[in-house]
C-alpha positions in Angstrom: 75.3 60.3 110.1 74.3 62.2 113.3 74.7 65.2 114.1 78.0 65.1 115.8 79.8 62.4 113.3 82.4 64.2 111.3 83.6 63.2 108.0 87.0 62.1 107.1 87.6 65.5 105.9 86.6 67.5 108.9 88.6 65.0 111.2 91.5 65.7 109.4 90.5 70.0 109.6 90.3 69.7 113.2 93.6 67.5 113.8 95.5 69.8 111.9 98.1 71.7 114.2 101.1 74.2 113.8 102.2 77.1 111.7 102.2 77.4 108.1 102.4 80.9 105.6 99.6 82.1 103.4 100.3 85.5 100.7 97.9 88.2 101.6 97.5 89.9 98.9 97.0 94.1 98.5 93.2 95.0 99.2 92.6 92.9 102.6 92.9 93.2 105.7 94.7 90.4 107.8 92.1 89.5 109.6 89.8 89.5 106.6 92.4 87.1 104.8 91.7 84.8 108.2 88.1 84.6 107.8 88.2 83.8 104.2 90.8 81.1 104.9 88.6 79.9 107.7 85.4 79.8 105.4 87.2 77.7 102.6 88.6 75.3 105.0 85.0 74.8 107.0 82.9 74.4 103.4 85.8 71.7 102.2 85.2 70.0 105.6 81.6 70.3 105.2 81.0 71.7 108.9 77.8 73.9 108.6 78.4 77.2 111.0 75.7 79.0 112.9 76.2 82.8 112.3 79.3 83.7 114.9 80.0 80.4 116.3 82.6 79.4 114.0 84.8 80.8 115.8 84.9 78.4 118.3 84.7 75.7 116.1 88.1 76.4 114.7 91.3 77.7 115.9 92.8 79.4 114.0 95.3 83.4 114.1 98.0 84.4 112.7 101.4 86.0 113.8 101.1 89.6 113.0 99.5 92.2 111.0 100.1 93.3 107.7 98.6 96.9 106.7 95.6 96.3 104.0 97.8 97.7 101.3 100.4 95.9 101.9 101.0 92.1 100.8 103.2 89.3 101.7 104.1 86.6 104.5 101.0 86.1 107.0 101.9 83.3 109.7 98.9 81.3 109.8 98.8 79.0 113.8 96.1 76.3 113.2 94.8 74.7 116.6 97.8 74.3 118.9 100.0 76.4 116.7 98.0 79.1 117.6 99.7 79.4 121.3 103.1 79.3 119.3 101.9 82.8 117.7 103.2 85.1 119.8 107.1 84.2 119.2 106.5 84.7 115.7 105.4 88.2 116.2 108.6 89.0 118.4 110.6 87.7 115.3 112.5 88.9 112.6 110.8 89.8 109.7 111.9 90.8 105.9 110.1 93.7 103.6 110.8 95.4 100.3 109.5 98.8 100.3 108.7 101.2 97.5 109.3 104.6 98.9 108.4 107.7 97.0 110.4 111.6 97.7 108.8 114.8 97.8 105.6 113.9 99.4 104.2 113.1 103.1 100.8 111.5 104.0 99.0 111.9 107.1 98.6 107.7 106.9 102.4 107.9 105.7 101.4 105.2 102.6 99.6 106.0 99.5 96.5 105.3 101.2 96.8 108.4 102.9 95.8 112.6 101.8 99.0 113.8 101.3 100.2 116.6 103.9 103.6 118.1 102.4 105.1 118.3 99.4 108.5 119.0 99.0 111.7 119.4 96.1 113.7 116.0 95.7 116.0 116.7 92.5 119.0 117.2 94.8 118.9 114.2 96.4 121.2 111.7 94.7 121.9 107.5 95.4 124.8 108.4 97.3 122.7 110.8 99.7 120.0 107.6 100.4 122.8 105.4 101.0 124.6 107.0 103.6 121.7 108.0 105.6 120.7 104.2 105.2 123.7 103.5 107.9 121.6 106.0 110.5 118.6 104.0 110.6 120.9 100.5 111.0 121.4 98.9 114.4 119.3 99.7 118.1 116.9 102.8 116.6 113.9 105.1 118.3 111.0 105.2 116.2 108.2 106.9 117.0 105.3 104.6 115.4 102.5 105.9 112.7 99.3 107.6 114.1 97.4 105.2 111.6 98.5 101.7 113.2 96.8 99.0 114.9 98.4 100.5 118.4 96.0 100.9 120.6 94.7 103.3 123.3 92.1 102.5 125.5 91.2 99.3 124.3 90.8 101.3 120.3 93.0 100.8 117.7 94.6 104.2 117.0 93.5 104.0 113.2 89.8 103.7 114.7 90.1 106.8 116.4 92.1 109.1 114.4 89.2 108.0 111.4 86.3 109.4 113.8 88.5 112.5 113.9 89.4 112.2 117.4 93.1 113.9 118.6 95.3 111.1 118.5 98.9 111.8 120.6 102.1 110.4 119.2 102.8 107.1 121.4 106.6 107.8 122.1 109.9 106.8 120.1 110.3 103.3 121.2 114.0 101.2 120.4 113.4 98.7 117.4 115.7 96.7 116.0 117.1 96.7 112.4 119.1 93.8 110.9 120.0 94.5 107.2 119.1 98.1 105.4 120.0 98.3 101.5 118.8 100.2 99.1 117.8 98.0 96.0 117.2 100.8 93.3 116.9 104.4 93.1 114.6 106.2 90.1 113.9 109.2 91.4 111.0 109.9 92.7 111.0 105.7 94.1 113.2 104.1 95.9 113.0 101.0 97.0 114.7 99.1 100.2 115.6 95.9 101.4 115.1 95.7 105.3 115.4 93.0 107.8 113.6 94.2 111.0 112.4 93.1 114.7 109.2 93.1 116.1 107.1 96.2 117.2 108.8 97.8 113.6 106.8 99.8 111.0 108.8 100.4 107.7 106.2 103.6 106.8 107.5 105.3 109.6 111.0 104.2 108.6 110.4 105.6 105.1 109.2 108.7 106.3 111.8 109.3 108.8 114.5 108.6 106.1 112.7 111.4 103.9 112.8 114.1 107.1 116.5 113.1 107.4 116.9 113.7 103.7 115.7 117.4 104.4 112.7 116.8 102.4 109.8 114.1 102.8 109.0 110.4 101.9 105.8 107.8 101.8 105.9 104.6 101.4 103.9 102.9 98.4 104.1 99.5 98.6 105.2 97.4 100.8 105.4 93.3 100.6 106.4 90.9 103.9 109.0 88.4 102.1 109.7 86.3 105.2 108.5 86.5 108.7 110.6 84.1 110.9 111.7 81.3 109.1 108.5 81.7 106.1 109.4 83.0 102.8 107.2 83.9 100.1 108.8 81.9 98.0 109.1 78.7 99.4 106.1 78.7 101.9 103.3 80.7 101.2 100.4 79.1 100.3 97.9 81.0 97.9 94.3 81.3 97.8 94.1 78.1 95.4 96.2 76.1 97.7 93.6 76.8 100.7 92.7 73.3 101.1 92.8 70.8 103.8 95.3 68.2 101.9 97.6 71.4 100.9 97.7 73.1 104.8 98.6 69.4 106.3 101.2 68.7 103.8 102.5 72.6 104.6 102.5 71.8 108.4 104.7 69.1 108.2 106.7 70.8 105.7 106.7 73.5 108.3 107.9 71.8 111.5 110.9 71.1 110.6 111.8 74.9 110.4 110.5 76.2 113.9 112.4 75.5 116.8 112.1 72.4 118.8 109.2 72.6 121.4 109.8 70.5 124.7 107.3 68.2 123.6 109.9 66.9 121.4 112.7 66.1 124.4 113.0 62.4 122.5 114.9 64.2 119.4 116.8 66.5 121.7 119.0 63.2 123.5 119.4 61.8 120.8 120.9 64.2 118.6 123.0 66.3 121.5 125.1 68.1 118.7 122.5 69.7 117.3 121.0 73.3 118.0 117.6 74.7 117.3 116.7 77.0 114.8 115.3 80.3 116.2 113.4 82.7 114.5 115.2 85.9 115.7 
């Protein structure tokens, strides 16, 4: 076979198009889960890559960051899904968080050096679930220092690392759908919270610890459905990383994302019907 000749395999990589989900798990970064999915996928299809080139050889993002510790629903876009990327990020999203009282962290996770530490015994279930109701609806958040924000091209993480002074980007409106608080064993607490785009839960957690009169950090956090992708139903995991498994998701997938205009045939003939839309 020459050079350029695929196998069947590689055909079938490079025809593959759409969203699908994959679980990032705690320890990565998003972007490192990418590259690792991108490696697999190249290797099954046998296509050998030449240090940085790979990247043109397949496209491939996904719809919005989740924090290293944190694990859950990453939107994968494979070749022309990848233009459909950016709705997903403007999307609703789902999250449980663990949330812990009495302490603050400059990172406002566990990954963080803690910063304050205050008393929590007074607070009691009632207390969390009433301030729950402040943080529902239109909010201003003002997001974490650590984030992948950026300022002058840098990502704010980057700089506040190499110990530069970061400024506080200002309270911005975010948009919460559902709040509820799952359980409550002092010091944790963990939530339920449907959320918009542009929204960070750690800040949410910390804000709902200063509201509290004493202070909050979040320590875990898991994405359980971004758009219409649940981790339950469609997110594949590492040993599902293959070729056969991402086409099958695809088409699985399709069905659940709104109709493009590519697709005006299905819209005459079904008149009745609405499309689904992620927010």
């Amino acid at each position: 076979a020459g050079g350029v000749v695929l196998g069947k395999s590689a055909e079938k990589l490079f025809s593959l198009s759409g969203l699908f989900a994959v679980y990032k798990p705690k320890g990565p970064t998003s972007a490192g889960v990418l590259n690792l999915l991108k490696e697999r996928l190249l290797a099954e299809a046998g296509v050998q890559t030449n240090g940085n080139k790979r990247n043109q050889v397949l496209k491939i993002g996904h719809g919005g960051t989740l924090d290293s510790a944190a694990a859950g629903v990453l939107v994968v876009g494979i070749g022309k899904g990848t233009k459909m990327l950016r709705t997903m990020l403007a999307g609703s999203k789902k999250y449980t968080a663990i949330g812990l009282l009495g302490k603050a962290t400059d990172t406002l996770d566990a990954t963080g050096k803690v910063t304050e530490e205050k008393p929590y015994d007074q607070i009691t279930k009632g207390d969390l679930e009433n301030v729950l109701q402040k943080f529902t609806g239109d909010i201003m958040q003002v997001p974490p220092l650590y984030s992948a924000l950026k300022k002058d091209g840098e990502r704010l993480s980057t700089l506040m690392k190499r110990g530069e002074a970061v400024e506080a980007k200002p309270a911005r409106r975010v948009r919460v759908y559902s709040l509820s608080l799952q359980q409550f064993q002092p010091p944790l607490f963990t939530l339920d919270v449907e959320c918009g785009g542009g929204f960070y839960v750690r800040s949410l957690v910390s804000d709902i610890g200063k509201e509290l009169s004493t202070c909050a950090t979040m320590q875990e956090l898991t994405r359980t459905k971004q758009g219409p992708f649940t981790l339950e139903e469609h997110a594949l995991h590492e040993d599902k990383w293959t070729i056969d498994e991402i086409a099958r998701s695809l088409e699985h997938c399709t069905s659940l994302l709104p109709d493009e205009p590519s697709h005006k045939k299905l819209k005459t003939e079904h008149p009745g019907e609405t499309t689904v839309s992620c927010e």
